[in-house]
C-alpha positions in Angstrom: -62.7 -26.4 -67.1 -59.5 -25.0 -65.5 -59.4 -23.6 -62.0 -57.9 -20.3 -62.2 -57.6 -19.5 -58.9 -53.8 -18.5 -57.4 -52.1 -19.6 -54.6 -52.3 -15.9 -52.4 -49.5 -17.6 -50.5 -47.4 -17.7 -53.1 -45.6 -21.1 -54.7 -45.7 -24.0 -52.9 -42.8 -25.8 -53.7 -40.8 -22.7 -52.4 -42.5 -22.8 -49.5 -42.4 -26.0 -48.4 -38.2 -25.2 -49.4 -38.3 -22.7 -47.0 -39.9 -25.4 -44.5 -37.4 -28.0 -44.6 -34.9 -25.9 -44.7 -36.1 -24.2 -41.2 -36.1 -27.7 -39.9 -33.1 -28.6 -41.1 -31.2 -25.6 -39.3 -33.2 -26.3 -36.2 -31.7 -30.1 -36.1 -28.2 -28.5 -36.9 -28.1 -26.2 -33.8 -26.5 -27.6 -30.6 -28.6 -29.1 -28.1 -28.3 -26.7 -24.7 -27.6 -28.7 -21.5 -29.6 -28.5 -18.8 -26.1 -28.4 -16.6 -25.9 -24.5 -16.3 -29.5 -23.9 -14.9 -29.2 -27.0 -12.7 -26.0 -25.9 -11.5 -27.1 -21.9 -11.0 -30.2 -23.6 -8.7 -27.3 -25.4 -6.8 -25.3 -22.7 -6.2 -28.2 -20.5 -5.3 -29.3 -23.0 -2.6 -26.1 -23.0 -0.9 -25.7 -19.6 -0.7 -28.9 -19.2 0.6 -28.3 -22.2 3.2 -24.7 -20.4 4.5 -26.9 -17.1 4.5 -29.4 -18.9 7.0 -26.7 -20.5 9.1 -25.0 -17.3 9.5 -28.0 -15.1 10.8 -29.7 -17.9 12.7 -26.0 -18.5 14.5 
């Protein structure tokens, strides 16, 4: 006896397609660098350090 049930989801094989072809454009995007927000965080506590130095002069 045959199952006749269907897939509500649809075909598989498209969507594991669909699957490895998200992950495949997720490991072709750039990698961001952590420089900018390190560098922002830098900035900001210097700023904030002159600030201090100034009022507490």
């Amino acid at each position: 006896m045959s199952d006749q049930h269907i897939d509500p989801a649809g075909n598989t094989q498209q969507f594991r397609a669909f699957a490895q072809r998200q992950e495949q454009e997720a490991a072709a995007a750039p990698k961001k660098s952590p420089l900018v927000p390190i560098l922002a965080v830098a900035v900001a506590i210097v700023i904030i350090g002159v600030a201090a130095f100034l009022l507490l002069r």
